[in-house]
N, C-alpha and C positions, 0 to 999 in steps of 0.2 A: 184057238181059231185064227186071230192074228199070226201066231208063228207058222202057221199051215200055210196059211193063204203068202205070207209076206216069205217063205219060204218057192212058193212055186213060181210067183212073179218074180223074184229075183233073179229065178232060170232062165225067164222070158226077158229078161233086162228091164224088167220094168220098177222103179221107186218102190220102196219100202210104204212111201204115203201111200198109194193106190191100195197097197195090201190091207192098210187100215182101213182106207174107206171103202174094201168089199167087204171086210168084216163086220163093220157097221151095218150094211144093206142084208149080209145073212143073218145079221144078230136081230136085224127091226124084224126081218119076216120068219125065220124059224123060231125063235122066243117071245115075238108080238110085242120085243119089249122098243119104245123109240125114245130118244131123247126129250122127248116132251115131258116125257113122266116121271122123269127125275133132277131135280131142281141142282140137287148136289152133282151129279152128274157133269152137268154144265157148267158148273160153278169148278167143277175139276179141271174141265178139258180147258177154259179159259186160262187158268195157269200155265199149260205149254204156250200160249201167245204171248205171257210173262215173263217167261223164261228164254226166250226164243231172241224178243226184245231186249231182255239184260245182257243175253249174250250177243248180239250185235252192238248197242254200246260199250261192252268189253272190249271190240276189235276197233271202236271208234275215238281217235286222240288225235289233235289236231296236227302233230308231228307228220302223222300218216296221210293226212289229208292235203297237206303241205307239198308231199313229193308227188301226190297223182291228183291234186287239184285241177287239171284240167281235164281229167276225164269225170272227174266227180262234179264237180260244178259245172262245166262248160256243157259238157255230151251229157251227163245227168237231167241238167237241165232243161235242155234242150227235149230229148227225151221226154220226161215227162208233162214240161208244155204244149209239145207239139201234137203229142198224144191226149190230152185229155181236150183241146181243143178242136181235133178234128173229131173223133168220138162224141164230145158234146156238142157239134156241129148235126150229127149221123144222128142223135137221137133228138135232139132238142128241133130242130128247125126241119131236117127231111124224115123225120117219123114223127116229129109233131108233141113229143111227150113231155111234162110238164119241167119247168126250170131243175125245182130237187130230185127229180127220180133220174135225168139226166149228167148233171153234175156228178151224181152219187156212182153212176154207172161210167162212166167216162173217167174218172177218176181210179174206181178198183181196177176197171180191162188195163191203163197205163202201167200196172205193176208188173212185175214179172218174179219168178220164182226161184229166191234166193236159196232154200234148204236143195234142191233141186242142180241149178247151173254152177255153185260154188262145190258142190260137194263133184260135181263134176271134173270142176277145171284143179282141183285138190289132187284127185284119181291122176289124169294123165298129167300133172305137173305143169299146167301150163299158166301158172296167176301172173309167171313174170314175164311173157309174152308180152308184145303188142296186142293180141288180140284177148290175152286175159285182165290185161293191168284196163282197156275198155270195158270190159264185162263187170270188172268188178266194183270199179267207179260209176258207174249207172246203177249197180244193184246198193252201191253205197248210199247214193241218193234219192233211189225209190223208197231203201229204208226208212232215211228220215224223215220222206214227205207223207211215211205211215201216218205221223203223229199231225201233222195239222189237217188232214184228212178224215179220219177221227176226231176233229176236234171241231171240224165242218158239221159232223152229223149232229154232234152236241146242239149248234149255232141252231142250224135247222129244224132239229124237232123240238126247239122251246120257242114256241108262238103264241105263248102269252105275252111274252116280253117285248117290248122294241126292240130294233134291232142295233140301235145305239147304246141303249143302256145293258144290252147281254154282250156285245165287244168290251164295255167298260167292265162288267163285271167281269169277265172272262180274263181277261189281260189283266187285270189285278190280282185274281187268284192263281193267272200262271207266275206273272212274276215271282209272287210268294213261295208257290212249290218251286221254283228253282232257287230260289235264294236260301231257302231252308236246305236244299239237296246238295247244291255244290257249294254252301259256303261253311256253315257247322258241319254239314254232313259230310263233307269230306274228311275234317278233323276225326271226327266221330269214326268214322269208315277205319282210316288207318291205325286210330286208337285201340280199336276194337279188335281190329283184324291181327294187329300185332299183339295182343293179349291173348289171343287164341293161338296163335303160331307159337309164342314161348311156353306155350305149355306142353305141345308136342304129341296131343291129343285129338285125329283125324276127326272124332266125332264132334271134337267140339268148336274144331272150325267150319266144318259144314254147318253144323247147327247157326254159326255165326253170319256165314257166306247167307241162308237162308233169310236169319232175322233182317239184314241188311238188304234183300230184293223184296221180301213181302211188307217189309216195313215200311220204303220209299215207294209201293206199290198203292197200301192202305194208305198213304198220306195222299196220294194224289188222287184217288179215288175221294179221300173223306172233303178233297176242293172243287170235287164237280169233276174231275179229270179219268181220262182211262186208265186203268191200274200198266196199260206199257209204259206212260209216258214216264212213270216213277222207275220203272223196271230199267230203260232204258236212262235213265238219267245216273243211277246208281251205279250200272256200267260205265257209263262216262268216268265215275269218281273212281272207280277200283281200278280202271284201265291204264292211270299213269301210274300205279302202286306197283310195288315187285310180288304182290299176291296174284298180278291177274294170270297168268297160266296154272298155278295151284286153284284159285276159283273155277277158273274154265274146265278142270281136269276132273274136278269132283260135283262139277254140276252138270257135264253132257250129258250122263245118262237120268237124269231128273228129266232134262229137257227133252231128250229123245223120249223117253216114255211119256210125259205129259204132253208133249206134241200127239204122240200117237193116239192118247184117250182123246184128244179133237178131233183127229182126223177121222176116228172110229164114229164120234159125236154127228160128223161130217155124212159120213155115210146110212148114218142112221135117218139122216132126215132125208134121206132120198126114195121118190116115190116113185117104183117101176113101173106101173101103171102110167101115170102122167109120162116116163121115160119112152117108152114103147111109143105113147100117142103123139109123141112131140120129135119124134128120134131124127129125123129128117133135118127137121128146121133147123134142130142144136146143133146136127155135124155141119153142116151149111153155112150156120153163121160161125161157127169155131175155126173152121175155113178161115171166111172172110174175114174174122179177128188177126187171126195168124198170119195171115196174106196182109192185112193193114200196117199192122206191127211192124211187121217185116221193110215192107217199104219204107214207112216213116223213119225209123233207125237207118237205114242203109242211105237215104236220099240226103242226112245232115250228115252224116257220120263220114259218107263217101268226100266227102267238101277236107276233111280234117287229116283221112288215116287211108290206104289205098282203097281199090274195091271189093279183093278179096276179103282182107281183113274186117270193111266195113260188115260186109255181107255175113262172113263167120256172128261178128255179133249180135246182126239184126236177127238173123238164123237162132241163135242159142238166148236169148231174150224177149222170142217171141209169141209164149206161153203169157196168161194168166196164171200170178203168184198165189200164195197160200194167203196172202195178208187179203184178199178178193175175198174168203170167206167171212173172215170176221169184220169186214166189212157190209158187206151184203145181211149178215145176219146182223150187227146192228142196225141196219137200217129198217129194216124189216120188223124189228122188235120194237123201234120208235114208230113204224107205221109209216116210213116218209114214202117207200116206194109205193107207186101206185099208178098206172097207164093213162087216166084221164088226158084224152086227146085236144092239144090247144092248134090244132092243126096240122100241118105236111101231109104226106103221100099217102100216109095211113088211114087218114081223114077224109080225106077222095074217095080213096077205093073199097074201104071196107066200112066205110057211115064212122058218126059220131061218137056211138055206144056202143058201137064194136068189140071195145078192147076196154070199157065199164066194169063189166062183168067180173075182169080178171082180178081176183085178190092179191094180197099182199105178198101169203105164204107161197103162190102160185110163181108170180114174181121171181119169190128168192127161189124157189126150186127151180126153174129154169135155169137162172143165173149161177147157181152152183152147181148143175149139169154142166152148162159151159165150163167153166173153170177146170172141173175135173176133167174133163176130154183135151181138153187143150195141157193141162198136167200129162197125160198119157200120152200122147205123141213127142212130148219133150227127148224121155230117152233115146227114141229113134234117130230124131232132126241130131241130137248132142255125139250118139255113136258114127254117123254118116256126115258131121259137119261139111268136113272137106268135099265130099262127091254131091252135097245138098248146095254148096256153095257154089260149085265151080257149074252144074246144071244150074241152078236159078240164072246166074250171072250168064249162062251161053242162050236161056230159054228168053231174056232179056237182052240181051246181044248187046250186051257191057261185057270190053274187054280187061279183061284180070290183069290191070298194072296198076303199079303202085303210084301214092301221087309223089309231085317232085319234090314236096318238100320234107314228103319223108323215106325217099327211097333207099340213100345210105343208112337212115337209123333201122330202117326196120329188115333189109336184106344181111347187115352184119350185127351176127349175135352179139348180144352184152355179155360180158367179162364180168359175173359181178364177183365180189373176194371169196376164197374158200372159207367157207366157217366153220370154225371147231366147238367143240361143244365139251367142257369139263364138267364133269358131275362130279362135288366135293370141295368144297372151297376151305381144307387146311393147310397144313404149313405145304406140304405139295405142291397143290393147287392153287397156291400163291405163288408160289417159284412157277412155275407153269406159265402165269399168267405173266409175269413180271418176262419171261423168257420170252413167249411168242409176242412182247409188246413191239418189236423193232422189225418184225415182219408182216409183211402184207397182205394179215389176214384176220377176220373178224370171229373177234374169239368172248360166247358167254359161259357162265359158270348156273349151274343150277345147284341147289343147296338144302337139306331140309333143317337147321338151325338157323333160326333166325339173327341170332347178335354176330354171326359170322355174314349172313347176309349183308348186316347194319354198315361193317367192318368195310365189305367189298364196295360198297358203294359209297361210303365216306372214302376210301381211295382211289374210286374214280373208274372199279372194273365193273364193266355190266354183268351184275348177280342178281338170279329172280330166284325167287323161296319158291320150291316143289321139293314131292316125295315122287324119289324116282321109281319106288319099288309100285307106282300106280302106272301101268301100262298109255293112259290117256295123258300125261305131260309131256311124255314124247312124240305124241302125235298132235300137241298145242306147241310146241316148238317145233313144227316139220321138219322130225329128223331125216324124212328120205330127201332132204335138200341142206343136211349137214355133211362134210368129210369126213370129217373123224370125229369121234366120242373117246375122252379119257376118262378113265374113272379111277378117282382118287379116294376111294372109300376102305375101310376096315374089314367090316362086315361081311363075310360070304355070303350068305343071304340077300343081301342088297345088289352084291355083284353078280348072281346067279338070274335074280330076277330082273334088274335092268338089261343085261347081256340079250335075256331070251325076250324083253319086249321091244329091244334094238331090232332084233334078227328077224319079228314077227312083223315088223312093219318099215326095213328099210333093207332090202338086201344086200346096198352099194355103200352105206355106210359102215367108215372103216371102225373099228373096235379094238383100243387102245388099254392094257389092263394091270393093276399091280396089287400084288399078293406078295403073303408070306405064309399060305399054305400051299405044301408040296400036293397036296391029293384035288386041291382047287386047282391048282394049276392044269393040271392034267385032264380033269373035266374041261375047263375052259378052251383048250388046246386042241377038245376031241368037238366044241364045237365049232370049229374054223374062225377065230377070233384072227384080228390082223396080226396082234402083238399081244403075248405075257409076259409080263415082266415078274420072275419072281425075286421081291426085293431082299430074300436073305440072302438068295444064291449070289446073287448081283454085288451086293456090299463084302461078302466075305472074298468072291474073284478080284473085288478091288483091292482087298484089304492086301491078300495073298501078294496079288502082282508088284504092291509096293513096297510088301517085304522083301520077295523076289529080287525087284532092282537093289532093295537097300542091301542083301547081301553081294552084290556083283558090288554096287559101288563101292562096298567097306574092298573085295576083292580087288578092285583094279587100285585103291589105293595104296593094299599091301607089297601088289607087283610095284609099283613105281616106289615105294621106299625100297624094296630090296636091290632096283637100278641105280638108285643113289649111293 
């Protein structure tokens, strides 16, 4: 049912998540069966929020945060401040609703939807943009601010405690879980991970990549903590190692499918009934989310980066994220959301115990209505960026120029180096790399032997351990943003199947190849490779041409003694 549905939305341009969470809603009402009923269930689907978190701290290393630090900290910042205080302005003070059901709500709407806008700006290749290298430094930052967000609800639903002595507790047991995660744990991480890579045994480094996210998962679970913040710290530790594209490569589809069992989870607790009676108000206020969002980004953003670009981002950022659900559902599970009116407009107009009545569960179901509608217009706003941009900005009668101080960076393209990409790192691939060192171009090697890995990086060339014969490494290295690929490998097998997951997912990258089988050759030839090189033909034309001269030169020295 999933592949049905996430098959026909796809025709319509719509997320893959949407298709999950219709299936959910036909799975609760033709099978009667809902996420409430099964304990393991949920205990599944929280795993893709696991997963999801590991692998964002896989893409998170201070190096990277170094060179877009000011879109990440500055606009992140900003961002998410500016947003969760006017949002808790809108519910706390002019709807009147109580300090935690505000905060809690104010805080998820400021997210936006990472699996969603990245996988977008992936698609039409634009991360290195001015208007992607914004996008992706705000979603960088909403990331992190997952974790103390979650860590807010913790604070919140323990009311027995003071609130002095649950910060103490609290910050003693985070310290801990990080001191254990990044200080042995990292030793541990790349001890581990390098004992599974020399063995050369796929199963049993997945098995490894696994123990090392559920085990920094269960650790910070077992200190009061959310099983992401372990998830997500454990990605920190693998992130600086040369396993992280082979972890990333053999964990996507975990994650895509455990995402999916949430999403499905997601839709499961959606109640049509309540949908239908409420359907007004949710597209109304989804609106008005989108329209706030929008503004808020575009009004600091404009101050930094032009108006167009500003506006592109507030446009593509102005959904509610997936991290909104599992928020909302823990809140909801601890009980904190609840309407009890402590005054504003709602208070006046509609009495005291108006909004009493309304339950918890009710609450999050609205709340996760929203979320999902503002999910589904995403595609639209992300396919029409440009013509959504340049209308809002003329329906606002803000002219599309750039500001001054960045109108030469952002009118003239960057130049960044060509990067080549070696798959193979022996005596070849050494000469390779020793060769393209004196040109002006960025050149890594991928490798699946590790002590050759060891080799490359004790001499100073950038080598990450992957198996190239896995179609997903070359798409954790974006190959359609490499020139060329050489491949320095033995194996026809390897060379047949990397070749066709080049081809599957970069049409413009070039394909560099060397063999000493005549009938490979010819296959590889028929399927439009840039270059074959076959290396027997190659060494024996050598060998020839230098016999060749060496008989002219014995010749031309026999002419000149017979002129003597």
């Amino acid at each position: 049912m999933a592949v049905v549905s996430g098959i026909i939305l796809n025709k319509l341009k719509i997320p893959t998540i949407i298709g999950y969470i219709v299936t959910g809603v036909l799975t609760a009402y033709i099978f009667n069966f809902r996420v409430e009923d099964s304990t393991d269930l949920s205990e599944i689907a929280e795993m893709g929020i696991v997963f999801l978190m590991f692998m964002i701290g896989l893409d998170f290393s201070f190096k990277k945060m170094s060179s877009i630090k000011q879109e990440v900290f500055l606009f992140g910042g900003f961002q998410i401040g500016l947003s969760i205080l006017f949002f808790f302005f809108i519910c706390y003070s002019l709807f009147g609703f109580n300090f935690d059901t505000s905060i809690i709500i104010a805080s998820a709407i400021s997210l936006s939807s990472t699996a969603i806008v990245l996988k977008h700006l992936n698609e039409i290749n634009q991360t290195k943009t001015s208007y992607g290298i914004a996008s992706v430094g705000i979603l960088i930052f909403q990331d992190l601010a997952v974790i103390p967000i979650l860590l807010m609800i913790k604070l919140l639903s323990s009311k027995n405690l003071p609130l002095s002595d649950l910060l103490v507790t609290t910050g003693i047991s985070a310290f801990i879980v990080v001191i254990l995660l990044l200080l042995p744990g990292r030793f541990l991480a790349k001890i581990i991970l390098r004992s599974s890579a020399k063995m050369k045994t796929d199963e049993i480094f997945v098995g490894t990549v696994f123990l090392i996210v559920l085990g920094s998962a269960f650790l910070s679970q077992s200190f009061g903590f959310s099983m992401t913040l372990g998830a997500f710290l454990s990605g920190m530790i693998i992130s600086s190692t040369p396993y992280k594209y082979q972890v990333a490569s053999v964990l996507v589809y975990f994650r895509d499918l455990l995402l999916g069992v949430f999403f499905i989870t997601i839709g499961m607790q959606v109640n049509i009934v309540f949908l239908v009676k409420y359907f007004a108000i949710i597209i109304a206020l989804v609106f008005l989310t989108l329209l706030a969002k929008t503004l808020i980004i575009f009004l600091f953003l404009s101050l930094f980066r032009g108006t167009k670009i500003a506006m592109k981002v507030a446009l593509s950022l102005s959904q509610i994220g997936e991290f909104s659900f599992a928020i909302f559902l823990l809140a909801s599970q601890h009980q904190i959301l609840n309407l009890q009116l402590d005054g504003g407009i709602l208070k006046h107009i509609f009495g005291a115990g108006s909004f009493a009545t309304i339950t918890p569960t009710e609450i999050h179901q609205f709340l996760t209505l929203m979320v999902i509608f503002s999910m589904i217009t995403t595609p639209f706003i992300l396919d029409n960026l440009d013509k959504c941009a340049a209308f809002t900005l003329k329906l606002i009668r803000i002219p599309q120029k750039l500001s001054p101080k960045h109108t030469q960076e952002q009118q003239e393209e960057e130049n960044p180096k060509k990067r080549i990409l070696i798959c193979g790192y022996g005596l070849v691939g050494q000469k390779i790399f020793d060769f393209l060192k004196d040109y002006d171009v960025e050149v890594f090697g991928i490798d699946s032997n590790y002590e050759r890995v060891e080799k490359g990086i004790i001499k100073g060339d950038r080598i990450i351990y992957g198996n190239i014969t896995n179609k997903m490494i070359f798409k954790e290295v974006e190959i359609q943003k490499i020139t060329a690929v050489i491949l320095c490998l033995e194996s026809p097998v390897k060379i047949q199947k990397a070749c066709r997951h080049i081809l599957a997912l970069s049409k413009y990258t070039k394909i560099i190849v060397q063999t000493r089988d005549s009938i490979l050759e010819s296959e590889l030839k028929s399927m439009g490779l840039y270059g074959v090189i076959n290396v027997t033909r190659e060494i024996a034309a050598t060998l020839s041409n230098l016999n060749l001269e060496a008989i002219k030169e014995e010749e031309r020295q026999e002419d000149t003694t017979k002129e003597e």
